[in-house]
TISETOR-75589 format. One record per residue (C-alpha): x, y, z negated; residue number from 1; chain; residue in one letter. Coordinates in Angstrom, 2 decimals. Layout:
<rs>
R       x       y       z num chaine residu
R       X       Y       Z NUM      A      a
...
</rs>
This chain:
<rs>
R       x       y       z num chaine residu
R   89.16   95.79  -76.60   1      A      x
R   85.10   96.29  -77.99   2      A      x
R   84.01   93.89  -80.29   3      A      x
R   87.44   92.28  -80.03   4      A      x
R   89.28   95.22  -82.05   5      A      x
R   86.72   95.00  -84.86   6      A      x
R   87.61   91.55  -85.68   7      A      x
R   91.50   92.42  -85.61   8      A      x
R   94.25   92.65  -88.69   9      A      x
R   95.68   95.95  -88.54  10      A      x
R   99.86   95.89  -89.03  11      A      x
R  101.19   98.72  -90.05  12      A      x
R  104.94   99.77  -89.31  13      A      x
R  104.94  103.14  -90.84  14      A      x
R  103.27  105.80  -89.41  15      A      x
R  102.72  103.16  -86.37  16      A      x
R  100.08  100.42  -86.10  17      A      x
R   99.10   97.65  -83.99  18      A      x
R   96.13   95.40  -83.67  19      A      x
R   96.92   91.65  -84.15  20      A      x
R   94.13   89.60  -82.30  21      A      x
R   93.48   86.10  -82.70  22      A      x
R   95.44   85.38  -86.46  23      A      x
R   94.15   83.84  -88.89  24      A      x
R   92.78   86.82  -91.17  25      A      x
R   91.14   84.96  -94.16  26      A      x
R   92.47   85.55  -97.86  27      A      x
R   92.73   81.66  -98.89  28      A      x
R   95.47   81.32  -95.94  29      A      x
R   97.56   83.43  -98.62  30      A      x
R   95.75   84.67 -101.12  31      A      x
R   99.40   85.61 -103.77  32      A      x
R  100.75   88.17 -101.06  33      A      x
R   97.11   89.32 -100.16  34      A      x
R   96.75   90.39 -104.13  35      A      x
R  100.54   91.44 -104.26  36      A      x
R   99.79   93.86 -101.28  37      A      x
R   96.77   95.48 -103.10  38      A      x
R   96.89   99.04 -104.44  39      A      x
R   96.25   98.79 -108.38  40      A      x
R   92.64  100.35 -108.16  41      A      x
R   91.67   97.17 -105.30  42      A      x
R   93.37   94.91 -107.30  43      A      x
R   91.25   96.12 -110.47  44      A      x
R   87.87   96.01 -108.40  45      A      x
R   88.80   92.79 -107.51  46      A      x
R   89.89   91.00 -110.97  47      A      x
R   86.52   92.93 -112.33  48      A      x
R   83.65   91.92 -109.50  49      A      x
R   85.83   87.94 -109.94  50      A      x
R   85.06   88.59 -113.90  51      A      x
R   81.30   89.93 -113.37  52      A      x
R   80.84   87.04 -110.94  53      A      x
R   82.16   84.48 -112.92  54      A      x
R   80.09   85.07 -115.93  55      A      x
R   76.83   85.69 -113.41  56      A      x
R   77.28   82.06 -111.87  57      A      x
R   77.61   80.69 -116.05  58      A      x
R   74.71   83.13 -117.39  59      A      x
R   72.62   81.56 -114.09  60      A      x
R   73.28   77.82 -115.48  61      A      x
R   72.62   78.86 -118.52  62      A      x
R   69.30   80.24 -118.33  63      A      x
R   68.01   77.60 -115.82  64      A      x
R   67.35   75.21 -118.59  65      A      x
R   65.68   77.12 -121.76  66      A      x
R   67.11   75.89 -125.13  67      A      x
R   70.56   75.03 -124.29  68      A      x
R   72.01   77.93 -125.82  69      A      x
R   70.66   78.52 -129.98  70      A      x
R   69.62   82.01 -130.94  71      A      x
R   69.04   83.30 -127.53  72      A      x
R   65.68   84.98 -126.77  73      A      x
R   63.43   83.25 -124.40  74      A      x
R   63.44   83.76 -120.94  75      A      x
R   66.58   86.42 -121.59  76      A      x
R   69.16   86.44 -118.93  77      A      x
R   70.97   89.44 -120.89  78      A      x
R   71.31   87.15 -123.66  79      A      x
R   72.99   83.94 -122.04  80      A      x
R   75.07   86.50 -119.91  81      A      x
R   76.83   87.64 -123.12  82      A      x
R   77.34   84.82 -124.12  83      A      x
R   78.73   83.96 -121.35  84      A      x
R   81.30   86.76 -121.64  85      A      x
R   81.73   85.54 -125.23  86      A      x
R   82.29   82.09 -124.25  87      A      x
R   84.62   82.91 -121.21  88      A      x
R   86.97   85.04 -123.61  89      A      x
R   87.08   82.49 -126.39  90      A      x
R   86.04   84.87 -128.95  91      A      x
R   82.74   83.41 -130.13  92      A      x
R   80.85   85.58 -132.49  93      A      x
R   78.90   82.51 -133.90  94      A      x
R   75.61   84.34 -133.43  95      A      x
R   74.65   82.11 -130.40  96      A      x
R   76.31   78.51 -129.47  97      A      x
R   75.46   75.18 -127.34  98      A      x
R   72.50   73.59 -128.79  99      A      x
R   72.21   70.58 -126.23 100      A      x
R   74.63   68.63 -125.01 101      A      x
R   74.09   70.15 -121.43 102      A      x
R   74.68   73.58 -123.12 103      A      x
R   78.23   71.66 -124.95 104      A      x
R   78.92   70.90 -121.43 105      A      x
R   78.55   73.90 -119.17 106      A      x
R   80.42   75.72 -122.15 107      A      x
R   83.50   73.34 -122.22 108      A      x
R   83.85   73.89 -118.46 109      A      x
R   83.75   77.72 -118.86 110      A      x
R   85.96   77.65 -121.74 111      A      x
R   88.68   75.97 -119.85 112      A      x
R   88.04   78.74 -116.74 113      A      x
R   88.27   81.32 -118.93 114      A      x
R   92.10   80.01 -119.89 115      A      x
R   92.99   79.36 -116.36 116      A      x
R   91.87   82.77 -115.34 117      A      x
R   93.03   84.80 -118.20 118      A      x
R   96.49   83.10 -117.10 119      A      x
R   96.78   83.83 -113.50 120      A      x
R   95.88   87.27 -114.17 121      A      x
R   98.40   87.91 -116.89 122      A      x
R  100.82   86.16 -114.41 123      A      x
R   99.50   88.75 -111.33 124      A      x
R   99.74   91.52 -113.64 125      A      x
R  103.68   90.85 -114.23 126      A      x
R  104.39   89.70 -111.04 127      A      x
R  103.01   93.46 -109.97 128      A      x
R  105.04   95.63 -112.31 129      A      x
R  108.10   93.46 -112.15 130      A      x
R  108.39   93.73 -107.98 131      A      x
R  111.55   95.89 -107.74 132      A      x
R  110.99   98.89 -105.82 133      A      x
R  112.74  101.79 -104.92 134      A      x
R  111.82  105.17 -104.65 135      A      x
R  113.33  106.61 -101.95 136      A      x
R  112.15  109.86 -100.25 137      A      x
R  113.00  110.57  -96.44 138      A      x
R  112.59  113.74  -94.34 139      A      x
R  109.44  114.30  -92.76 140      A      x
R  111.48  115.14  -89.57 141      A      x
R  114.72  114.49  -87.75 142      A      x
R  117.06  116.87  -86.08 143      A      x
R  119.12  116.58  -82.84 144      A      x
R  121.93  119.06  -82.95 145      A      x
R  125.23  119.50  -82.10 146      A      x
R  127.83  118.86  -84.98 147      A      x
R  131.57  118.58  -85.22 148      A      x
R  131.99  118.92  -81.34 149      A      x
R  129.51  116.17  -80.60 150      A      x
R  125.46  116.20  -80.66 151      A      x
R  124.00  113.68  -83.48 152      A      x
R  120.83  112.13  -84.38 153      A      x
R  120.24  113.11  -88.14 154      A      x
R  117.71  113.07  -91.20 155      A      x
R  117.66  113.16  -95.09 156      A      x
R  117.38  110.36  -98.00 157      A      x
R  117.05  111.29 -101.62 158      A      x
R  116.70  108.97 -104.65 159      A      x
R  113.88  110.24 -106.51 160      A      x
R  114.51  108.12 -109.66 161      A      x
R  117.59  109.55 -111.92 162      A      x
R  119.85  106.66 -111.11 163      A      x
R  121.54  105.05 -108.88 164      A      x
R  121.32  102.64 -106.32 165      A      x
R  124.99  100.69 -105.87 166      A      x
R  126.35   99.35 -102.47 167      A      x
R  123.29  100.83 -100.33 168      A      x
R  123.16   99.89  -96.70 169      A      x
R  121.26  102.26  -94.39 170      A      x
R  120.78  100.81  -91.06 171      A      x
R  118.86  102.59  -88.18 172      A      x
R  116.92  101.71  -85.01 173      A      x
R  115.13  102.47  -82.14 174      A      x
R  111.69  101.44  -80.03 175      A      x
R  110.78  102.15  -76.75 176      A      x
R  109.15  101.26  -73.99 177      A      x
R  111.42  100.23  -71.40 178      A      x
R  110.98   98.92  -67.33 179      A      x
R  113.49   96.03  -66.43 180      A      x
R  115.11   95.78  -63.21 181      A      x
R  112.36   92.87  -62.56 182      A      x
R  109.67   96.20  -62.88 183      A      x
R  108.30   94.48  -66.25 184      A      x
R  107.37   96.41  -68.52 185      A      x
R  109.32   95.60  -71.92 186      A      x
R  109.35   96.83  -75.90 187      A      x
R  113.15   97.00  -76.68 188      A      x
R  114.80   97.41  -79.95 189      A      x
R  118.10   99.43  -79.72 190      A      x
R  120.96   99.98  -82.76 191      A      x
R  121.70  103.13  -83.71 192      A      x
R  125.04  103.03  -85.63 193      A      x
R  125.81  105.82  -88.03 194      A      x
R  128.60  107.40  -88.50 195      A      x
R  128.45  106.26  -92.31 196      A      x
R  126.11  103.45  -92.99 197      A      x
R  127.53  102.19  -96.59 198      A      x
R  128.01  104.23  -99.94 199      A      x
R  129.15  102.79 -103.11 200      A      x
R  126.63  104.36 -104.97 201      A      x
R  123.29  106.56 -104.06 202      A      x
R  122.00  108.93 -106.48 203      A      x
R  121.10  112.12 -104.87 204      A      x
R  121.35  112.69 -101.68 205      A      x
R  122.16  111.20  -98.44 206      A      x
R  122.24  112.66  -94.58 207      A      x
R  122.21  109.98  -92.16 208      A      x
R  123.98  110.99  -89.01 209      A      x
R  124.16  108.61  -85.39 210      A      x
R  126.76  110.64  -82.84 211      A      x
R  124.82  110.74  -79.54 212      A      x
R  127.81  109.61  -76.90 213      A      x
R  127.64  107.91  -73.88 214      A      x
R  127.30  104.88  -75.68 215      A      x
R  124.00  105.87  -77.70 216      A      x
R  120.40  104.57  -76.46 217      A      x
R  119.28  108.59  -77.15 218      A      x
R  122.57  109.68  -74.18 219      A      x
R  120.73  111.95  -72.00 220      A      x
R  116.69  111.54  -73.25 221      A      x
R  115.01  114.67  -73.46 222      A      x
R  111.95  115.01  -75.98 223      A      x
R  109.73  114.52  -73.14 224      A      x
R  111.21  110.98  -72.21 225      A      x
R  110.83  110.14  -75.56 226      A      x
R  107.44  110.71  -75.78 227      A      x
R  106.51  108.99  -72.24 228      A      x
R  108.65  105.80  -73.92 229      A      x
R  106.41  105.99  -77.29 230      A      x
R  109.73  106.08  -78.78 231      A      x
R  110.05  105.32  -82.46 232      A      x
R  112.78  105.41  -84.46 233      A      x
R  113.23  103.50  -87.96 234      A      x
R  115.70  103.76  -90.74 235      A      x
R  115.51  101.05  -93.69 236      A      x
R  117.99  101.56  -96.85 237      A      x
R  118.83   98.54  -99.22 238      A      x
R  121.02   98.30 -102.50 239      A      x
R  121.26   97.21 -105.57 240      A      x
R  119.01   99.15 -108.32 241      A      x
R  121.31   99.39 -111.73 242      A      x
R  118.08  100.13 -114.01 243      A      x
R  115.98   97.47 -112.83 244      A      x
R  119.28   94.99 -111.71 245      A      x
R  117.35   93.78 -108.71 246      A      x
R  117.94   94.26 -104.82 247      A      x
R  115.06   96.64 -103.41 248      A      x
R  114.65   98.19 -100.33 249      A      x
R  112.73  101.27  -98.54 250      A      x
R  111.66  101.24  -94.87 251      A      x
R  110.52  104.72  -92.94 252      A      x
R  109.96  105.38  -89.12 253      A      x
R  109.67  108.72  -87.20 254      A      x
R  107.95  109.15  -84.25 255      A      x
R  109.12  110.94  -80.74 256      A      x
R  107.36  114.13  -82.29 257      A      x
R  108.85  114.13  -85.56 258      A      x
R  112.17  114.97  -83.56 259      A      x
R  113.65  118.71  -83.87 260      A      x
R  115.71  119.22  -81.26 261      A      x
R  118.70  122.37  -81.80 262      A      x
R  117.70  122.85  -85.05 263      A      x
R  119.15  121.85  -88.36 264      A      x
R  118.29  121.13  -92.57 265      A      x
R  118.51  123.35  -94.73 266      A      x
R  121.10  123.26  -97.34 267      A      x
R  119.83  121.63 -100.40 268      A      x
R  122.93  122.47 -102.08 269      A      x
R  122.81  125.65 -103.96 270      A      x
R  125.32  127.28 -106.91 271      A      x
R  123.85  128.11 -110.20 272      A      x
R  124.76  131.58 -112.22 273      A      x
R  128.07  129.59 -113.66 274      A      x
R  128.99  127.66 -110.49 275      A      x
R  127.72  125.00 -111.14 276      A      x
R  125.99  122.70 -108.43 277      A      x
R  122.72  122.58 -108.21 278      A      x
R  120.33  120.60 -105.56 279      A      x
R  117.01  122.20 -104.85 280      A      x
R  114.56  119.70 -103.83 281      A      x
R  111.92  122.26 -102.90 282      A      x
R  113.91  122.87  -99.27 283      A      x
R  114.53  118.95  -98.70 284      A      x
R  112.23  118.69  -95.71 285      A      x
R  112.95  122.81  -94.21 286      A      x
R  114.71  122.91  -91.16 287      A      x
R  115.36  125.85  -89.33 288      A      x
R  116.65  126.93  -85.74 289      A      x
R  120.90  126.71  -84.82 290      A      x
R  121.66  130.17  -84.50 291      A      x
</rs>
């Protein structure tokens, strides 16, 4: 791909990604989601290096004609700059002001910027904390093992927060590579129904399990075929969070390696000195061998 790749938007699905080539990839095609989809520290470095550059560009008009700003030293960029700052927060320490009607000018134009901006970034700052999320933690691996007279397809959800997440839908899937009967080579998508895929309310703990029968996409695939098929495999859980009252979701995928075959969890489950139940978090993601 060469010189190709470097131009390309990365997707990411998870632990999977893919190159998208030839998409539009500038920030102005949708510049709300590109700032929604920032980590806090880029969106930080951004609003800061937009502040610093916005009070560069009014320092720079500033300074370019001497005398349009009162009290300022001459020839002093560090001078017009803070006032700039001054000016672009509304605060105004009366030390320096316009003197000219060019300096009244450039001054009323930064004044209403300052507004604007101090607005949309109070309104990206909500918009960020208010996004309902959930916090959902899923085993680093899944098992294929034989259970109640069957084998099955399972893996482990927790709710980290301490509440609970009402009428949560877990629904499961499968990609591989696949060869039609044309000898085209194809990316299929393949349900993997669960034995369980509702509950009316998730607060601790949940094992996900998909009963490998004749009718399952995983009926007779070994690890190996799995992993010549790039096979991936992911699990997304919705609900309804009672804290927050908003819908939120949580997505995860496993790859063809992440698959324990004949082995098992361990139980998370554990009985305290006066019986009473007790789940230990610390063995969420241990699995060891079916004896």
């Amino acid at each position: 791909m060469g010189k190709r790749k470097d131009q390309a938007i990365v997707v990411r699905f998870g632990a999977a990604q893919v190159y998208r080539i030839g998409a539009s990839r500038t920030i102005l095609d949708d510049p709300y989601h590109f700032i929604l989809t920032l980590s806090w520290p880029r969106f930080y470095a951004l609003v800061i290096a937009f502040y610093l550059a916005i009070n560069l560009v009014f320092a720079t008009a500033y300074w370019l004609v001497e005398g349009c700003i009162a009290n300022t030293r001459p020839g002093s960029f560090a001078d017009v700059f803070f006032f700039s700052i001054e000016t672009l927060a509304t605060v105004g320490y009366g030390a320096m002001y316009p003197a000219t009607l060019y300096g009244h000018t450039i001054a009323a134009i930064e004044i209403l910027l300052g507004l604007m901006s101090l607005a949309i970034v109070t309104g990206l700052i909500f918009s960020r904390f208010s996004k309902p999320t959930a916090r959902i933690l899923f085993s680093r691996r899944m098992v294929i093992r034989p259970f109640e007279g069957a084998r099955v397809l399972m893996l482990r959800a927790a709710n980290e927060r301490n509440n609970r997440i009402v009428e949560a839908n877990a629904s499961l899937a499968m990609v591989r590579t696949e060869r039609t009967i044309d000898g085209e080579t194809f990316t299929r998508i393949h349900d993997l129904p669960l034995l369980r895929d509702h509950t009316p309310a998730f607060a601790l703990t949940w094992t996900l399990i998909h009963r490998i029968d004749e009718s399952s996409p995983l009926h007779g695939w070994t690890q190996e075929s799995l992993l010549e098929a790039r096979t991936r495999i992911m699990i997304s859980i919705n609900g309804h969070d009672e804290t927050m009252a908003a819908a939120v979701h949580s997505y995860h995928d496993y790859l063809s390696e992440d698959l324990m075959f004949d082995s098992r969890f361990v139980d998370v489950m554990v009985k305290g000195e006066n019986d009473e139940r007790i789940i230990d978090m610390t063995r969420f993601h241990d699995i060891e061998p079916m004896r």
